[in-house]
N, C-alpha and C positions, 0 to 999 in steps of 0.2 A: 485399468491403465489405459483401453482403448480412451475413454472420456477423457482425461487426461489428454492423451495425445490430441485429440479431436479440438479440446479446446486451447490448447498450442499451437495448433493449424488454426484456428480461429481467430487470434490475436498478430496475425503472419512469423509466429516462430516456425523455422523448419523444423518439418517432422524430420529427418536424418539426426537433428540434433538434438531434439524434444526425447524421442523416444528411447535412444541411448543415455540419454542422463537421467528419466526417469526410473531405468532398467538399472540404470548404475549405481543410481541413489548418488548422483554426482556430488549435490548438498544438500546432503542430510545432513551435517556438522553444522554448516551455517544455518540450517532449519533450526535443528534443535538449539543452540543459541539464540536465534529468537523469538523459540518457544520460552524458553527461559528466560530473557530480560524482559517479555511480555506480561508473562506471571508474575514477576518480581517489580513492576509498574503497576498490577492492578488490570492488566488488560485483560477482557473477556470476551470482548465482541469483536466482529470487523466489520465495517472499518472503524478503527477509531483514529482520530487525530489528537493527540498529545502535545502542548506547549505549555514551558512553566507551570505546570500541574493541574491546568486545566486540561479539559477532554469533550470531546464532541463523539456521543459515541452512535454508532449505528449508522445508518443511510439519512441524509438529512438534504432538507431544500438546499440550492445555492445561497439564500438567504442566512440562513443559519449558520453555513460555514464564515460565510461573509463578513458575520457581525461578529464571530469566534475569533477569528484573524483581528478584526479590527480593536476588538476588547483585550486580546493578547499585544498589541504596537503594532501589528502590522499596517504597512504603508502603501498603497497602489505606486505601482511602478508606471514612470512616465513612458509613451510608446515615443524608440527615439524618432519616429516615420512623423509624430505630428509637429506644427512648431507651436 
């Protein structure tokens, strides 16, 4: 559990609040639900990315996810900052 906590501290979670929910198992309900819709998708690895039944699964270039997005409709969003 200390790793746990260590990489809760890592991420800037407070440990006051890391360590008590890990001790409490605060969501273990919501875990296990999506231990369950995981398996019931097919999922096995992480990370995967899931869209209309395609799947990018594993650690992959920016490149790849890039083209995943793009081959799924995804659209770049305009930044409102440019004209």
């Amino acid at each position: 559990m200390d790793e746990l906590v260590h990489l809760a501290k890592s991420i800037d979670l407070p440990e006051k609040e890391a360590k008590p929910a890990l001790e409490l198992r605060t969501f273990e309900e919501a875990v296990d639900v999506d231990w369950v819709r995981s398996r019931h998708l097919g999922i096995n690895a992480v990370p995967t990315f899931l869209i209309d039944n395609q799947a990018v699964v594993r650690a992959q270039p920016y490149e790849v996810l890039e083209e995943f997005l793009r081959n799924c409709g995804a659209q770049k969003r305009k930044n409102p900052d440019e004209s």
